[in-house]
ZAROLUM-103160 format. One line per 8 residues: number of its first residue (from 1); their letters; for each residue x, y, z of N, C-alpha, C. Coordinates in pm, 1 decimal, decimal comma. Atoms other than C-alpha are relative to their C-alpha. Example, Ala and Ser with C-alpha at 12.3 -4.5 7.8 and 13.67 -1.06 7.14 Angstrom:
BEGIN
1) AS) 89,0:-119,0:0,0:1230,0:-450,0:780,0:90,0:120,0:0,0  -82,0:-119,0:-6,0:1367,0:-106,0:714,0:-77,0:109,0:73,0
***
This chain:
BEGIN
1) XXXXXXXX) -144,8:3,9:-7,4:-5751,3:-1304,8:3864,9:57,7:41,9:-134,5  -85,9:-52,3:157,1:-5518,8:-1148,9:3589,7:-64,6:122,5:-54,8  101,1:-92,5:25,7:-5769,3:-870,7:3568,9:49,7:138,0:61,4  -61,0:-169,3:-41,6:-5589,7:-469,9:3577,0:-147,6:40,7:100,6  106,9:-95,2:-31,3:-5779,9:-251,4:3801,3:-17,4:112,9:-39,7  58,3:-160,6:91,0:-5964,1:76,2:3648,9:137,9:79,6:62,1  -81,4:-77,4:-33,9:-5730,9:248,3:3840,7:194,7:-21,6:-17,8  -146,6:-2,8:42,3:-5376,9:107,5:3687,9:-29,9:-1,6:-132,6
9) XXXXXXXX) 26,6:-17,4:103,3:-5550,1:109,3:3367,5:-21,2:136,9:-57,0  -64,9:-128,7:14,0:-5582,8:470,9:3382,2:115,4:53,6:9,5  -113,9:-64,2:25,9:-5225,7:539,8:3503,8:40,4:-63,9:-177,0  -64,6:55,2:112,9:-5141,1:312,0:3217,5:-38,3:110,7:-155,9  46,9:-63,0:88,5:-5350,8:546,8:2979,2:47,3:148,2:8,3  -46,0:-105,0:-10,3:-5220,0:807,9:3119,8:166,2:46,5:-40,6  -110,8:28,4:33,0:-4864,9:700,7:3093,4:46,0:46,6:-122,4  -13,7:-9,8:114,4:-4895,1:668,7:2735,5:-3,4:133,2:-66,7
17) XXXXXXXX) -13,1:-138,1:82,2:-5030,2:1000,9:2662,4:70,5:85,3:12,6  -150,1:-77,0:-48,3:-4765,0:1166,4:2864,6:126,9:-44,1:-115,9  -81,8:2,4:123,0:-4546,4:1007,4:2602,4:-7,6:44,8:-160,9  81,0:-38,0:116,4:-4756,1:1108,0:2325,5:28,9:150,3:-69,5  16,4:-187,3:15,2:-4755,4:1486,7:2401,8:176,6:38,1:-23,9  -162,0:-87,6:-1,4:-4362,8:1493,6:2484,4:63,2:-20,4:-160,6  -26,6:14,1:168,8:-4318,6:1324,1:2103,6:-16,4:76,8:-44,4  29,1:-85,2:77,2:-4518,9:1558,7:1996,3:92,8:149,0:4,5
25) XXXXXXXX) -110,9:-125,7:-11,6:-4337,3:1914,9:2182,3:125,6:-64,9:-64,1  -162,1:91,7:69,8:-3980,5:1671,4:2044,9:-4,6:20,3:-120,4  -15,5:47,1:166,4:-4073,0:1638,1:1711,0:-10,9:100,8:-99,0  88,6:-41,7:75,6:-4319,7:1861,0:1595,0:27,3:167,9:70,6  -50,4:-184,3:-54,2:-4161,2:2284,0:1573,0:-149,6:129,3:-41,3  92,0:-89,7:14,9:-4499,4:2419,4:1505,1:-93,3:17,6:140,4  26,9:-21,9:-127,1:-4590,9:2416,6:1848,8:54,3:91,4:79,2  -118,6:-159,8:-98,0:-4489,9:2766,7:2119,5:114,9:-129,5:33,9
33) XXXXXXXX) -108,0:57,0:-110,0:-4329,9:2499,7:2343,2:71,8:-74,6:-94,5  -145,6:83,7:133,3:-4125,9:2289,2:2032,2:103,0:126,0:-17,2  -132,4:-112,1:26,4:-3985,2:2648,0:1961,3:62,3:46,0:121,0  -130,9:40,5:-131,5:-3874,0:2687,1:2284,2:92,7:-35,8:13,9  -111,4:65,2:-10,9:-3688,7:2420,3:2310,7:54,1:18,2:-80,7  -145,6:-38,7:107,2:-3558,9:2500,3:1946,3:99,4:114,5:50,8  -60,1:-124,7:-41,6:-3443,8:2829,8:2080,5:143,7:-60,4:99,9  -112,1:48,1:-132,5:-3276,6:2661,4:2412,4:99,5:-81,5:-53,2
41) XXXXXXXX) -59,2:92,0:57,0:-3138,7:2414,3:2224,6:128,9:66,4:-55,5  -110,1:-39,3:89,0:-2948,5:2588,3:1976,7:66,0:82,5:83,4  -82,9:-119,0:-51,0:-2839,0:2901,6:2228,0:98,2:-151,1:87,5  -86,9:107,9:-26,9:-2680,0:2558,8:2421,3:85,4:-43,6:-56,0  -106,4:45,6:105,0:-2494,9:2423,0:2098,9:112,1:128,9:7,5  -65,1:-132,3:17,8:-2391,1:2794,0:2067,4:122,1:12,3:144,2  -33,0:4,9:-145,6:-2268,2:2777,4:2455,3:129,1:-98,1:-4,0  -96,3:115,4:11,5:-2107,4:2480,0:2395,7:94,8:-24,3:-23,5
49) XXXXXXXX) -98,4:-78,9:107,4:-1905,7:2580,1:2123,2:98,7:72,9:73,6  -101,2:-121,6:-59,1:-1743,3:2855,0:2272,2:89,4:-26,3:78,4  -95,6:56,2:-51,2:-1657,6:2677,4:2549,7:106,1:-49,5:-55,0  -65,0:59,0:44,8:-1513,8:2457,5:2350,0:142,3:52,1:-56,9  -158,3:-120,0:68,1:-1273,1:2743,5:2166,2:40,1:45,3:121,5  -93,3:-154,3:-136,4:-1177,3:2935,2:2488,2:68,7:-90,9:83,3  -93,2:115,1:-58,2:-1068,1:2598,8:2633,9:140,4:-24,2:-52,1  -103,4:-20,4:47,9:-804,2:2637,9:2364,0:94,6:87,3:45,9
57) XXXXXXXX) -21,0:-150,4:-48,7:-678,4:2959,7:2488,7:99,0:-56,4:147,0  -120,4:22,8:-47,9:-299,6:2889,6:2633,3:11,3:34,9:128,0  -13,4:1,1:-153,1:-288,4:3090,0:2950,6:-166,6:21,6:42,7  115,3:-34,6:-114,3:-619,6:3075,3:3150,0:25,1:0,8:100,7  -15,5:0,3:-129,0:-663,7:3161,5:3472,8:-97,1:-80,7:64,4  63,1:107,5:-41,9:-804,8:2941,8:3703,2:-143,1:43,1:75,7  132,1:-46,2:41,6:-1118,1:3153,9:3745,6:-72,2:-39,7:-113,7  64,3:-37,4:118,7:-1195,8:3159,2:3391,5:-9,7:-236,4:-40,3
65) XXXXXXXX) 15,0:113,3:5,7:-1153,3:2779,5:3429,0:-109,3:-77,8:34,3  131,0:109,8:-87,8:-1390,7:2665,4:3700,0:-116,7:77,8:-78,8  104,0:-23,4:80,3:-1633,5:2899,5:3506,3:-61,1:-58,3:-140,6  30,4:88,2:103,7:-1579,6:2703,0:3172,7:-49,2:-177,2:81,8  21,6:155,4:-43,4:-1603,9:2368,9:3409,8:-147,4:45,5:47,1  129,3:9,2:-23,8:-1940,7:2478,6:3532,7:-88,2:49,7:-113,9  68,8:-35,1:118,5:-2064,9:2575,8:3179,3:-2,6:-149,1:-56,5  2,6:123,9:38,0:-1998,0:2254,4:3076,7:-73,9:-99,5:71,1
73) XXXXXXXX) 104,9:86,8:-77,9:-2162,9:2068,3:3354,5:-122,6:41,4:-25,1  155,2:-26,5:82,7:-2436,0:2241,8:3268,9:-44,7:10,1:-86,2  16,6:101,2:90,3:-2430,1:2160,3:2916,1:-37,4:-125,6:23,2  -20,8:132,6:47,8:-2367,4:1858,0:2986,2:-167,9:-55,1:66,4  112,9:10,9:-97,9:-2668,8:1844,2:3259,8:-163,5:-14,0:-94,1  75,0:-3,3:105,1:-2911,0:1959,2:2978,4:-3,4:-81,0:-145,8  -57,7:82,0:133,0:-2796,6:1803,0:2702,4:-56,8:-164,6:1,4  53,2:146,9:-82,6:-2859,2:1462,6:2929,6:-149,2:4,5:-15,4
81) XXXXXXXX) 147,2:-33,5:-16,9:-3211,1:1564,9:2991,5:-65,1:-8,8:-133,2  82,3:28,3:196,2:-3288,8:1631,8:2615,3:-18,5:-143,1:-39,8  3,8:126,3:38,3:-3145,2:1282,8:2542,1:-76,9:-114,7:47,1  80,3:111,4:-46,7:-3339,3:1096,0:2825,6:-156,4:22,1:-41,9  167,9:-21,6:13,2:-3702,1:1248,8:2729,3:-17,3:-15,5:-154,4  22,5:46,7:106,4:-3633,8:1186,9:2382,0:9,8:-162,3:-15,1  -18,4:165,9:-12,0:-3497,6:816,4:2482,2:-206,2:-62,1:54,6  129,7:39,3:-44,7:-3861,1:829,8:2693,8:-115,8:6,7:-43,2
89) XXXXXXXX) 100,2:33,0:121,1:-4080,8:903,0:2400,2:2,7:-32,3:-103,4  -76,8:84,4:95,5:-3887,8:730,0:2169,7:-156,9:-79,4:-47,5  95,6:112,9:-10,5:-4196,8:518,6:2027,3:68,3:-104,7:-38,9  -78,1:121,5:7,9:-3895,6:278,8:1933,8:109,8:-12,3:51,9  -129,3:-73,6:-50,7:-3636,2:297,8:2152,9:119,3:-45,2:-38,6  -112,5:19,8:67,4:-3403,5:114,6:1998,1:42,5:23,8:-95,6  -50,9:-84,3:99,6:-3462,3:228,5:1681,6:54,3:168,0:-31,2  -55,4:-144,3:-25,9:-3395,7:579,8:1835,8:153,6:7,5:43,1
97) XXXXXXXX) -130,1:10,3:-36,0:-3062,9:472,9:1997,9:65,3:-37,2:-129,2  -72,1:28,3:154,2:-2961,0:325,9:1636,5:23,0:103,0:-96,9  8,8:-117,8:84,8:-3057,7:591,5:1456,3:94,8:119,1:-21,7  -88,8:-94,2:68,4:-2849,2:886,4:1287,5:18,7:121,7:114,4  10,0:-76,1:-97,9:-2972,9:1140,4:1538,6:4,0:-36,2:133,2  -26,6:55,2:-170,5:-2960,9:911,8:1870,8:127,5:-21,4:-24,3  -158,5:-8,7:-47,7:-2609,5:863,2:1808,8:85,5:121,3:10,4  -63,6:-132,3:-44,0:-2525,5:1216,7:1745,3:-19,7:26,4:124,0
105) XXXXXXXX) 24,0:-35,6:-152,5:-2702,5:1296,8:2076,1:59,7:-91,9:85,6  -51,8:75,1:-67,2:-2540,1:1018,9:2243,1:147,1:58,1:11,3  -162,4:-96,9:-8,9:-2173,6:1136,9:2150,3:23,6:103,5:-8,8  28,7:-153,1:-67,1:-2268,2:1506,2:2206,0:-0,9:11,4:150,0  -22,7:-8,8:-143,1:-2267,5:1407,3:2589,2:121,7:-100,5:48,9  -121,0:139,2:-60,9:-2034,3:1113,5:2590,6:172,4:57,8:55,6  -124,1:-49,4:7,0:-1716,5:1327,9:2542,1:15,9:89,0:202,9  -19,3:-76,7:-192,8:-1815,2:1541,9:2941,0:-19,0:-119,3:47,2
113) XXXXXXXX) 2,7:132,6:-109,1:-1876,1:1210,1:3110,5:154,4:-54,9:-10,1  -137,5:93,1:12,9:-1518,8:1090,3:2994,5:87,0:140,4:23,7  -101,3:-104,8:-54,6:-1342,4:1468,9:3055,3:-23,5:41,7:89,6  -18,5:-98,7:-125,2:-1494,5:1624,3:3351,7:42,0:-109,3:68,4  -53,5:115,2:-75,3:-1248,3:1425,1:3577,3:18,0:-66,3:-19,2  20,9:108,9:-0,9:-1260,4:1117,4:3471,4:142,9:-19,1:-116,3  -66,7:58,2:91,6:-1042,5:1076,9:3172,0:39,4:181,3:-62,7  -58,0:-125,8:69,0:-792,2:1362,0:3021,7:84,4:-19,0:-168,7
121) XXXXXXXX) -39,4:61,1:177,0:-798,6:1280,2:2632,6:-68,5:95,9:-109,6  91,7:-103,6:38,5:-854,8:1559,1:2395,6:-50,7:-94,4:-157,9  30,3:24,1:145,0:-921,7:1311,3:2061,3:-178,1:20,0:85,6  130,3:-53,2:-11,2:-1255,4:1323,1:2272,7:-71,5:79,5:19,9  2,9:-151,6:23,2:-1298,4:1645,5:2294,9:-37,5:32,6:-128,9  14,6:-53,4:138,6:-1304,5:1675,3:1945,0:-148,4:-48,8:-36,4  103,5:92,2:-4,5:-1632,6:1440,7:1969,4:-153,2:131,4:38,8  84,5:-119,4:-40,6:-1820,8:1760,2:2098,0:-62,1:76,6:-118,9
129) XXXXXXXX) 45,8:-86,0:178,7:-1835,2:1931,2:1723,1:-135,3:-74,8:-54,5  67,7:74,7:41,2:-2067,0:1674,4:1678,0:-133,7:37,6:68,4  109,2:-66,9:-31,4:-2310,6:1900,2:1858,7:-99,0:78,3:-125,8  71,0:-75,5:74,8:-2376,9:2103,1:1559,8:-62,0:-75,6:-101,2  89,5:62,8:34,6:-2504,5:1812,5:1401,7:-180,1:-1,2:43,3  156,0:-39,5:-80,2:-2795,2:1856,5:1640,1:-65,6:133,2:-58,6  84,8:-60,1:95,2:-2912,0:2154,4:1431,2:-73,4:-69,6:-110,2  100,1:57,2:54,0:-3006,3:1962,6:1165,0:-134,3:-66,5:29,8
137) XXXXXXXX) 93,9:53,3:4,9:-3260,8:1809,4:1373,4:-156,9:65,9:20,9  132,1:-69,7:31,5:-3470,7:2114,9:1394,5:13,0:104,1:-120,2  -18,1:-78,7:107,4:-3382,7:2287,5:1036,2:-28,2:-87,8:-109,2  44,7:14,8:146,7:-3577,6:2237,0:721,7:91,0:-43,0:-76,8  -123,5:-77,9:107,3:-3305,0:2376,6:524,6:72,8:-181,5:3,4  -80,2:142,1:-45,4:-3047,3:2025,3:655,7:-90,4:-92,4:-64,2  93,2:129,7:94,9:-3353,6:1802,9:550,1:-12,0:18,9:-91,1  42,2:-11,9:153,0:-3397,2:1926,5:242,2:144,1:10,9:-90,7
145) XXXXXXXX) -140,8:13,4:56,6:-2978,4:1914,2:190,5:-1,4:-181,2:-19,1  -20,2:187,5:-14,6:-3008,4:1524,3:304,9:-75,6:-70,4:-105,7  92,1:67,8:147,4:-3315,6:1430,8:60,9:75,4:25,9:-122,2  -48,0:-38,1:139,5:-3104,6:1632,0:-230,3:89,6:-79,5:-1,0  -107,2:103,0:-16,0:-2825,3:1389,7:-110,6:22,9:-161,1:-45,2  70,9:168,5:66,0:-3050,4:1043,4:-184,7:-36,4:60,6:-93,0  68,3:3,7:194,5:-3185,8:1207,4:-494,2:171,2:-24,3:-71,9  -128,5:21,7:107,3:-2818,3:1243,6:-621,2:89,3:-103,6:74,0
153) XXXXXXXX) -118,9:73,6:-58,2:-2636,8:945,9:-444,7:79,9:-43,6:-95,9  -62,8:15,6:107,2:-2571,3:796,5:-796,0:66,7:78,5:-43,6  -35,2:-81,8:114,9:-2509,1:1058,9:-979,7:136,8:90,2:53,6  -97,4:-61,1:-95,7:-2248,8:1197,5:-697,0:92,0:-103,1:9,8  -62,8:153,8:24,1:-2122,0:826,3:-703,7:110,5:29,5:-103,7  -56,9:8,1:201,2:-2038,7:840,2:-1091,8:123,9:148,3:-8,6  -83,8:-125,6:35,5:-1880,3:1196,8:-1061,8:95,4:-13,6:75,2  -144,0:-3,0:-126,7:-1667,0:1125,0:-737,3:100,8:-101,0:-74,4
161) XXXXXXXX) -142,3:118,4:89,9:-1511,6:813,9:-959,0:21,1:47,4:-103,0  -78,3:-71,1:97,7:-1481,2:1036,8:-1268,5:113,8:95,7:60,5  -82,6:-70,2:-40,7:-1292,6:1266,4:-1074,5:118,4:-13,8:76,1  -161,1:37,2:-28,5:-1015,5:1059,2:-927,9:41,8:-63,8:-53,6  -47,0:57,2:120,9:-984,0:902,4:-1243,4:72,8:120,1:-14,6  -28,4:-91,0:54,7:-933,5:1271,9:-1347,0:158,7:42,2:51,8  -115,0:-77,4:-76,8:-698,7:1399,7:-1060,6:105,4:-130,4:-15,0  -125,0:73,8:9,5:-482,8:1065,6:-1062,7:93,8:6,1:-165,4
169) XXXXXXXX) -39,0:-14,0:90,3:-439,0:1093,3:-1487,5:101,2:123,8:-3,5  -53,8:-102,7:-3,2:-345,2:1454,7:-1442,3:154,3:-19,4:103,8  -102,9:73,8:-47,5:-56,9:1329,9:-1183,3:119,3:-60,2:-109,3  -108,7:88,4:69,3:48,3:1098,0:-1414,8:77,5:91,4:-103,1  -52,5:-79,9:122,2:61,1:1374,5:-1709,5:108,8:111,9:62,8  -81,4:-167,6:-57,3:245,1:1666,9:-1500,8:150,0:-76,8:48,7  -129,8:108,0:-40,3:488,1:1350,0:-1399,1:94,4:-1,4:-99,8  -87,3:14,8:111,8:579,3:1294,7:-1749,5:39,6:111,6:-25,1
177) XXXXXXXX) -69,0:-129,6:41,5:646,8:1651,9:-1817,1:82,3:71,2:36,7  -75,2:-88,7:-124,9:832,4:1798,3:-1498,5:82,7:-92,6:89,0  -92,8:70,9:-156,3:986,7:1492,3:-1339,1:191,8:59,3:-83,0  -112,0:-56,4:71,1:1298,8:1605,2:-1563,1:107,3:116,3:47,6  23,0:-148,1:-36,3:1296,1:1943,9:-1502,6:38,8:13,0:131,1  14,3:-63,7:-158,1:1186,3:1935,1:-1136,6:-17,6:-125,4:73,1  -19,9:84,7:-56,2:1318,7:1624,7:-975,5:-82,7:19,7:132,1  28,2:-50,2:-133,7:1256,0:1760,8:-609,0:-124,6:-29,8:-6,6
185) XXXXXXXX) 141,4:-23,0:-2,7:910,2:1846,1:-685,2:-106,4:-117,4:-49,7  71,2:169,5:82,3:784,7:1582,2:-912,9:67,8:-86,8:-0,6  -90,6:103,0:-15,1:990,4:1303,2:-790,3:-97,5:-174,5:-42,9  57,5:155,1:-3,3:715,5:1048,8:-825,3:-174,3:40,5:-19,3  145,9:-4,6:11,0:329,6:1030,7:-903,0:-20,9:62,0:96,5  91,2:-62,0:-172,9:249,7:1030,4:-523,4:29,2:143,2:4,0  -50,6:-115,5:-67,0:429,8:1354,7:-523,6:-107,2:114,8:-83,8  141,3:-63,3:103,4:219,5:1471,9:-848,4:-105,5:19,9:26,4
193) XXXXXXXX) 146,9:10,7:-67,9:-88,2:1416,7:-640,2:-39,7:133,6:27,7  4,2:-129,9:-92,9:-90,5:1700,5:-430,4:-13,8:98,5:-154,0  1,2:-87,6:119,6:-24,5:1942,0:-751,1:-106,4:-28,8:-64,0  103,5:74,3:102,2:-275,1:1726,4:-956,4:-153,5:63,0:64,8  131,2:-59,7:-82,1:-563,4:1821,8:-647,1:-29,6:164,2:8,3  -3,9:-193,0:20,9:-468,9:2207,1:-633,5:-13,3:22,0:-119,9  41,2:-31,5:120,0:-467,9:2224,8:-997,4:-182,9:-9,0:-26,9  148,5:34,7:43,7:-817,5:2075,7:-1071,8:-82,0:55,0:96,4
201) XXXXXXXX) 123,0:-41,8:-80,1:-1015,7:2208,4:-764,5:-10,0:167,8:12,1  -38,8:-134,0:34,3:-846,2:2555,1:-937,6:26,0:67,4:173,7  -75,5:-59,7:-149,7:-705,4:2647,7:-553,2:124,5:81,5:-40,0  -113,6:-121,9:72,3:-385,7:2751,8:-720,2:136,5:26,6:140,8  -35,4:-63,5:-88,5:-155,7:2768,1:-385,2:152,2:74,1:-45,3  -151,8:-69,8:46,0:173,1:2839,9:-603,9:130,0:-93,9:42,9  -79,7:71,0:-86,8:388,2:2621,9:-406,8:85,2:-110,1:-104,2  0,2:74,3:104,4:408,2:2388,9:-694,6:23,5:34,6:-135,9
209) XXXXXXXX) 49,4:-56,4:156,3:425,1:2491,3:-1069,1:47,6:-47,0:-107,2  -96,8:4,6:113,7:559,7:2363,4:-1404,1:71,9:119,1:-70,7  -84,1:-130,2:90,5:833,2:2566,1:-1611,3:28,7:-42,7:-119,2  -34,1:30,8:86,7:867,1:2333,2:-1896,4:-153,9:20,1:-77,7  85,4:-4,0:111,6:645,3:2393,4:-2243,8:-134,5:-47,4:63,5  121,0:144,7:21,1:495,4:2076,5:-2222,6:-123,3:36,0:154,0  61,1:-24,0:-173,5:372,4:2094,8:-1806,2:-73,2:119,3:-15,1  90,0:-64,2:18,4:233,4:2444,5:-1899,1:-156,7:-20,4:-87,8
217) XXXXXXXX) 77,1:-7,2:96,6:20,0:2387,8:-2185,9:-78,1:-104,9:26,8  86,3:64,4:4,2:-88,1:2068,8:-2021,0:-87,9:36,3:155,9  35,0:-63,6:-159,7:-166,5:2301,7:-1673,7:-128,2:104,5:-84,4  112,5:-109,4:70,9:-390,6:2504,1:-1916,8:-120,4:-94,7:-43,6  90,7:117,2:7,6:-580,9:2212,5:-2048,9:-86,8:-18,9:105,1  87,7:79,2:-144,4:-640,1:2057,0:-1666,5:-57,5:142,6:37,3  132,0:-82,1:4,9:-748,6:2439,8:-1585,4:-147,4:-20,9:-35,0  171,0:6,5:53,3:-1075,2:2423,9:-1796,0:-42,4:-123,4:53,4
225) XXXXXXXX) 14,7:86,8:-82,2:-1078,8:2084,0:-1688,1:-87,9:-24,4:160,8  -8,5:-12,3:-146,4:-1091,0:2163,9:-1332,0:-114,8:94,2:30,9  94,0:-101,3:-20,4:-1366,2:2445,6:-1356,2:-121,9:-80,4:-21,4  143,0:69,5:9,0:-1630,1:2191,8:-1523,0:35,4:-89,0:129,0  15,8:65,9:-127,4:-1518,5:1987,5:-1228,3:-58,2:28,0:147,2  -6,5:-96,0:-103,6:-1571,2:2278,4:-965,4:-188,3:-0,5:-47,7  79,2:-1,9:10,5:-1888,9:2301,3:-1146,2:-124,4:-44,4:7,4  71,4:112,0:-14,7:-2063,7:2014,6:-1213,8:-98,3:-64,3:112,9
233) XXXXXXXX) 93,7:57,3:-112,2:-2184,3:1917,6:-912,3:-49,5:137,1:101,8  72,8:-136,1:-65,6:-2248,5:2279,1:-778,2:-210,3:-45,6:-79,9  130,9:-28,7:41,4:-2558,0:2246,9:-1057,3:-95,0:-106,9:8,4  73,3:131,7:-105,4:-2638,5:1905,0:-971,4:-53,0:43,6:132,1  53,2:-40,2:-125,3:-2717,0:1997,9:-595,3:-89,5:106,1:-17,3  98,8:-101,9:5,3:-2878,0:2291,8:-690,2:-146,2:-58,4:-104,3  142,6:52,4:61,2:-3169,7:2069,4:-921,5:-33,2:-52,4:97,2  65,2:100,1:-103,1:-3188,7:1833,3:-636,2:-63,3:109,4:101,3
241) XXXXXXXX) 73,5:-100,4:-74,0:-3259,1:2114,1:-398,3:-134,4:53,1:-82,2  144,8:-42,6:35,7:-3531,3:2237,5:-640,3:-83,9:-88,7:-24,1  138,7:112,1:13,3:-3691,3:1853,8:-671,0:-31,3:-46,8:135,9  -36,9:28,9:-162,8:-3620,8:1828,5:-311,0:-163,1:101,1:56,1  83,2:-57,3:-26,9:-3830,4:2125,1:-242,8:-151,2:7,0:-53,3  172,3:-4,6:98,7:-4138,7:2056,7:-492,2:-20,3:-143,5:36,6  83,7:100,5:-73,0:-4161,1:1722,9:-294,2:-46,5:82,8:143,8  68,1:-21,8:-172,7:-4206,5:1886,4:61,0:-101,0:112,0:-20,4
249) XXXXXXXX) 145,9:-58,3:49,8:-4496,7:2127,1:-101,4:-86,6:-131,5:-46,1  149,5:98,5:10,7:-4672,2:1842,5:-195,0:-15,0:-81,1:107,1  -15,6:19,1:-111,3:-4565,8:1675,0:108,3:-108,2:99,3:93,2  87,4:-38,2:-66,2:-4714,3:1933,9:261,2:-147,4:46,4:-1,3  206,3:10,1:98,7:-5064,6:1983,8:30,1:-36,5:-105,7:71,3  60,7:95,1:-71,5:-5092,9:1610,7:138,0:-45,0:-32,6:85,0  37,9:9,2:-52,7:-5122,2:1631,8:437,0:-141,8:103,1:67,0  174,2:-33,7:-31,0:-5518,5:1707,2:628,8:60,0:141,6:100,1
257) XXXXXXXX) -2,9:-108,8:-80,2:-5546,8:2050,6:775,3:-82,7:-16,6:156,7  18,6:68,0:-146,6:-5611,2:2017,3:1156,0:-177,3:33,1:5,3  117,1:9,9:-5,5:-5990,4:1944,3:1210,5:-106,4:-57,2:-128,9  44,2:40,7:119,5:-6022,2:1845,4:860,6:-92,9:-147,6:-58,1  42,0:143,0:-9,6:-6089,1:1480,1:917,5:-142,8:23,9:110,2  137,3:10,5:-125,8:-6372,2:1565,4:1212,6:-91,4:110,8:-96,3  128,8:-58,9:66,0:-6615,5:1784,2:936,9:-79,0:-99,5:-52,6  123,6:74,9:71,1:-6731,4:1484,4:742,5:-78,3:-76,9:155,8
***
C-alpha cells in the first residue's frame, strides 16, 4: 500500500523531463529551436507594435479594423501560450510569476483580455509598450546594460543627487538675476526650474533666456557646467559596459565545454 506503480513512475519521469527540455528550448538561445522562437517572438513584438500605432490612425475603416482586431487576438493567442509554457517549466513558479520578466509577460497580455470587448480604457493600452521589454529577455546586449546598471547603482545614486542639487541651485541663481528683468518668465524658482533643466542638459529650446549681464555670464558658467553633467555619466556606463563584458568572458571560460565532464 502507498507504493507508485512502475508505470506512474515513469509518466512521472517523464513528466519532469518534458519540463526539463521546454526550460531548456525557453532559456537557453544556442539551440535551432530557442532561435526560433527568438525569431517568432520578436517578429510578434514587431506585429504588435504596429498594431498598436495604426490603432491611432483617426479615420479607419471598418475593414482595416476587424483586421487589426484579429491581429491582436492572435497576438494575444500567442503571447498566452509563451506565458503558459514558460509558467509550465518555471522550475519555481512563483518565483517566475514574481519575477521582473513574469510580470512583464503577464502585463504584455493583460491589456487584450481587458480591451478586446471587455473594457474600453486606453491608459491600458498603453500597458502593451511593455512588450518591448520582452526583448531584453533574449538579448545579450540588455543583460550586459542591466549588470552595468548594479555595477554603477552607487555611483549613479551620488551623481543623480549631485545633479538636482545642481539644477535646483542654478534655479535659484537665474532667479536672482532675471526675476527683475523678466517678471513673467522668472516669476518664482518653480518657474526657474524648467530653464534651470534646459540649460544644464545643454537642450537650449530658446523659449526662455536671460538679457541681463548678470543671468548671462551666469548662463555661461552653468553651460560648462552642464556638459560635464551631459558627460559624466556617458563615461561611467561606458567602463561598466567594459567590466560588464570582461565578467561574461570569464563567465563564459568558466563554464565546462559540452562532454567535458564525461572524458575523465
Amino acid at each position: 500500500m502507498g507504493r507508485q506503480s512502475p508505470l506512474s513512475l515513469v509518466s512521472m519521469e517523464k513528466f519532469v523531463e518534458i519540463r526539463i527540455q521546454l526550460r531548456d528550448i525557453l532559456e537557453n538561445s544556442t539551440t535551432r529551436m530557442s532561435k526560433i522562437i527568438y525569431w517568432v517572438i520578436h517578429c510578434l513584438i514587431i506585429t504588435a507594435l504596429v498594431s498598436f500605432t495604426v490603432h491611432t490612425l483617426p479615420e479607419l475603416s471598418p475593414t482595416a479594423k476587424q483586421i487589426l482586431y484579429l491581429v491582436d487576438l492572435a497576438c494575444l493567442c500567442l503571447f498566452s501560450v509563451e506565458y503558459l509554457l514558460r509558467l509550465f517549466a518555471a522550475e519555481n513558479r512563483f518565483r517566475f510569476v514574481c519575477s521582473f520578466f513574469g510580470i512583464v509577460d503577464l502585463l504584455a497580455i493583460l491589456p487584450y483580455f481587458l480591451t478586446l470587448g471587455l473594457f474600453d480604457m486606453r491608459v491600458l493600452r498603453l500597458l502593451r509598450l511593455l512588450q518591448l521589454f520582452k526583448v531584453a529577455r533574449y538579448n545579450k546586449v540588455f543583460k550586459r546594460y542591466y549588470r552595468a546598471c548594479l555595477l554603477l547603482r552607487v555611483d549613479l545614486a551620488f551623481f543623480l543627487a549631485v545633479a538636482l542639487i545642481t539644477v535646483y541651485l542654478a534655479a535659484v541663481g537665474i532667479y536672482h538675476f532675471e526675476n527683475l528683468a523678466q517678471p513673467d518668465k522668472f516669476g518664482s524658482i518653480f518657474q526657474s526650474l524648467w530653464w534651470s533643466v534646459v540649460t544644464l542638459t545643454t537642450v537650449g529650446y530658446g523659449d526662455v533666456f536671460p538679457i541681463t549681464t548678470g543671468g548671462k555670464v551666469f548662463t555661461f558658467v552653468l553651460l560648462i557646467i552642464g556638459l560635464g553633467l551631459v558627460s559624466v555619466p556617458a563615461g561611467l556606463v561606458a567602463s561598466a559596459l567594459g567590466e560588464a563584458r570582461e565578467i561574461e568572458k570569464v563567465e563564459e571560460k568558466g563554464k565546462p565545454e559540452y562532454g567535458e565532464t564525461h572524458e575523465q
